[in-house]
VMD Tcl script that builds the backbone (N, CA, C; Angstrom):
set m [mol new atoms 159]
animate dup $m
set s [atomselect $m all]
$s set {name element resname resid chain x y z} {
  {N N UNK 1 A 71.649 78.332 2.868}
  {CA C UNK 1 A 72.408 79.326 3.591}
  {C C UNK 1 A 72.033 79.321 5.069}
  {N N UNK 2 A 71.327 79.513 5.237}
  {CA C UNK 2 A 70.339 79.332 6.729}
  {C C UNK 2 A 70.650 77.705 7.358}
  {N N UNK 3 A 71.261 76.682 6.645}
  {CA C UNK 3 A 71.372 75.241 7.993}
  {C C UNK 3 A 72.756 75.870 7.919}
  {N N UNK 4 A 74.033 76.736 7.218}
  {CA C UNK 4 A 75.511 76.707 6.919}
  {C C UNK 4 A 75.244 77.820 8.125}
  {N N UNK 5 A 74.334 78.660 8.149}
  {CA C UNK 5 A 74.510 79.616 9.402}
  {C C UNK 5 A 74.503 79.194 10.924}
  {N N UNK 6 A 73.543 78.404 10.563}
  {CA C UNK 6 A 72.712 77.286 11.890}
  {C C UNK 6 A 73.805 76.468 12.637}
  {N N UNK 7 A 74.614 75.302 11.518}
  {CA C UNK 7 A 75.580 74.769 11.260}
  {C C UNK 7 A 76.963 75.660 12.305}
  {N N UNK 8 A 77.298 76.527 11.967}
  {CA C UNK 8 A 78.493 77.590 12.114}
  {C C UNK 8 A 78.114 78.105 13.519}
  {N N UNK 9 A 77.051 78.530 13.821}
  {CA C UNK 9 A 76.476 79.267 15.327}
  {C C UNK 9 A 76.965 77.667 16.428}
  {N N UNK 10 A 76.166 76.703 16.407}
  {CA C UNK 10 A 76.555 75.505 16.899}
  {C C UNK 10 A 78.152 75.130 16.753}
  {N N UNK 11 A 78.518 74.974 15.840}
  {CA C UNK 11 A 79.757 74.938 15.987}
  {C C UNK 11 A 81.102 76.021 16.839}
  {N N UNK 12 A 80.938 77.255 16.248}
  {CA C UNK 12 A 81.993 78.300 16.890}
  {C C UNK 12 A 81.015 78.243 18.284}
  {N N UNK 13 A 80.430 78.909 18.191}
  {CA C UNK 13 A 79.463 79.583 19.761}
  {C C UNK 13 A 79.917 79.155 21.313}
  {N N UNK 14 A 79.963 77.713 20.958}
  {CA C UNK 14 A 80.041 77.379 22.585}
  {C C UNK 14 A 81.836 77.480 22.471}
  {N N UNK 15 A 82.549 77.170 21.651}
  {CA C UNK 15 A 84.223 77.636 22.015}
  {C C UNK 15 A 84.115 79.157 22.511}
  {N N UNK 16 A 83.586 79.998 21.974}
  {CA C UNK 16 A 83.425 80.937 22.254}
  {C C UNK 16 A 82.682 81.755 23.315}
  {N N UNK 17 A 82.093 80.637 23.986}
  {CA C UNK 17 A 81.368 81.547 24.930}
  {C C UNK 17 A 82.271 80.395 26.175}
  {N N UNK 18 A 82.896 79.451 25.954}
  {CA C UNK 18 A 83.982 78.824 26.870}
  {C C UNK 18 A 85.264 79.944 26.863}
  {N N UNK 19 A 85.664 80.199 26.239}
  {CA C UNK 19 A 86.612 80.936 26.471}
  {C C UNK 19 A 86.740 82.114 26.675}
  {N N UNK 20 A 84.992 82.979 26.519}
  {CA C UNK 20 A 85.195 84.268 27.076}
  {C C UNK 20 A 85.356 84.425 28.612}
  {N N UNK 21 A 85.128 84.121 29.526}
  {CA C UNK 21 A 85.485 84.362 30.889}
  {C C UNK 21 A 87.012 84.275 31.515}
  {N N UNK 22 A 87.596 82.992 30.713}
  {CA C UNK 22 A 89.590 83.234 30.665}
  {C C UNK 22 A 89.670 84.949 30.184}
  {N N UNK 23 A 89.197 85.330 28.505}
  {CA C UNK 23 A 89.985 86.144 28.118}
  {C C UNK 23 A 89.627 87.670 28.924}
  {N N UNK 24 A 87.821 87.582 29.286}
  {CA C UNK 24 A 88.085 88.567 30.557}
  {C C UNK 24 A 89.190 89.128 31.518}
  {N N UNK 25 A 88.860 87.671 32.515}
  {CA C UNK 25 A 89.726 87.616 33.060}
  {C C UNK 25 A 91.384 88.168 32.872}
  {N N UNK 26 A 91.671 87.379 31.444}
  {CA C UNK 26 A 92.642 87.781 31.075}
  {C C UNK 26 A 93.459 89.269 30.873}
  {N N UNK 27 A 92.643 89.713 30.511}
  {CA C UNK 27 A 92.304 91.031 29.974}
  {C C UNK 27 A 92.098 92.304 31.495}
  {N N UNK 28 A 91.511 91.512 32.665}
  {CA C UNK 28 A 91.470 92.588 33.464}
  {C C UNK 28 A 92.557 92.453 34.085}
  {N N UNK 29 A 93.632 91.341 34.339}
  {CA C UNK 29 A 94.933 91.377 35.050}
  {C C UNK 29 A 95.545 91.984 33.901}
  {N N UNK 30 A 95.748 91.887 32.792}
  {CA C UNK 30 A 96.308 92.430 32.045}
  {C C UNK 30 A 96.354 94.374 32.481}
  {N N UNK 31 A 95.329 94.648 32.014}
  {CA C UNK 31 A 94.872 96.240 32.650}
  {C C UNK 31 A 95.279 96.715 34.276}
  {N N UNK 32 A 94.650 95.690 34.718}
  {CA C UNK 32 A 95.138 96.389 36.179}
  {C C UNK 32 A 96.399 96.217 36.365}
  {N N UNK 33 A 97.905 95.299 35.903}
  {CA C UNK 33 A 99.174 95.616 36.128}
  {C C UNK 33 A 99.811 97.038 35.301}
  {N N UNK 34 A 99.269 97.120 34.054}
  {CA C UNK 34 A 99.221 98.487 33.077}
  {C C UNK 34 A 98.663 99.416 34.044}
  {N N UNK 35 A 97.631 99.713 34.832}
  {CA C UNK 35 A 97.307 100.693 35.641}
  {C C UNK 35 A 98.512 101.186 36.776}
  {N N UNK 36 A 98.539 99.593 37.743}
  {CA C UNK 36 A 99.502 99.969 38.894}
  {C C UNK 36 A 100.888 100.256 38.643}
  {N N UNK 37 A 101.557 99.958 37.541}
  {CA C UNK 37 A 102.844 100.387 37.048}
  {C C UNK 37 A 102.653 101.695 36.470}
  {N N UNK 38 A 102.069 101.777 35.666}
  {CA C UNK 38 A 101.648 103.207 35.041}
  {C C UNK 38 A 101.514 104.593 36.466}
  {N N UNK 39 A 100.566 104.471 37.728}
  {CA C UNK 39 A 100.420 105.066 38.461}
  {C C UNK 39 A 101.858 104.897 39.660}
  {N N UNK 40 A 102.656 103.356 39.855}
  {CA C UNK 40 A 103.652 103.525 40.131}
  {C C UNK 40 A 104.711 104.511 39.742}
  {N N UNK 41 A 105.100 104.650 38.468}
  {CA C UNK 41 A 106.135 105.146 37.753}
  {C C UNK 41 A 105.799 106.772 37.608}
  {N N UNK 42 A 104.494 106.847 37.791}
  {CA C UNK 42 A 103.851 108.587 37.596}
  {C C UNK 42 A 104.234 109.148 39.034}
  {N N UNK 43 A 104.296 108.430 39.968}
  {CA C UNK 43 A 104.257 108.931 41.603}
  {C C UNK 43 A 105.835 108.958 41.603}
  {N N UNK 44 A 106.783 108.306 40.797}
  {CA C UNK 44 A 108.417 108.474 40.940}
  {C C UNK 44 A 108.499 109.568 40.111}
  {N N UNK 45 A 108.275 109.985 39.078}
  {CA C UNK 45 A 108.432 110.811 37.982}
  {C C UNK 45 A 108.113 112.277 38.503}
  {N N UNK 46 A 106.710 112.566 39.417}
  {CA C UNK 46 A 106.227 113.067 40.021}
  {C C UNK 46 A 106.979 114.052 41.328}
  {N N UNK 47 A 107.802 112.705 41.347}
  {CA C UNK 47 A 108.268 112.629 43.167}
  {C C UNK 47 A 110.089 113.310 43.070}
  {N N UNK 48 A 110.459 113.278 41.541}
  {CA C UNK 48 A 111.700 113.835 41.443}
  {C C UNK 48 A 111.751 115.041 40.857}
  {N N UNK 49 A 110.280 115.417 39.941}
  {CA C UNK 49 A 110.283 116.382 39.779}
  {C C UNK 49 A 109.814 117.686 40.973}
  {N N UNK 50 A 109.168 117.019 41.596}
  {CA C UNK 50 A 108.938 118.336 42.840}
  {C C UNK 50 A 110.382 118.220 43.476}
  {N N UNK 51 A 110.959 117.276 44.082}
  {CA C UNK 51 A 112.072 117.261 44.598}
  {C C UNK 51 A 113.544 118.294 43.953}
  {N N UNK 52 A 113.526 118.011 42.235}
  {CA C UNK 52 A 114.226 119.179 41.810}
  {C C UNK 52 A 113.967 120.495 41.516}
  {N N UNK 53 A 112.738 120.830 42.012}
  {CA C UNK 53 A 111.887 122.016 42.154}
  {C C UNK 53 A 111.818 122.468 43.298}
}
mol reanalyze $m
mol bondsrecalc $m
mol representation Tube
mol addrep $m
């Protein structure tokens, strides 16, 4: 059980530690366009409701 663990760490690990900095990455453009649209669309929503007030 212990060389199939050994075995498996060597094998997955380095795909996995290659591709975590893309999916970061990935992941923080992802968020920050979800932020600036989100805070875009709140400042229009915002901006018509005081206006019909």
């Amino acid at each position: 059980m212990t060389n199939f663990n050994h075995v498996l760490i060597e094998l997955i690990m380095p795909t996995l530690i290659k591709n975590l900095p893309s999916k970061i990455k990935e992941n923080k453009l992802k968020t920050g366009i979800f932020l600036g649209l989100s805070a875009y669309w709140s400042l229009i929503l915002i901006g018509t409701l005081v206006t019909f007030n």
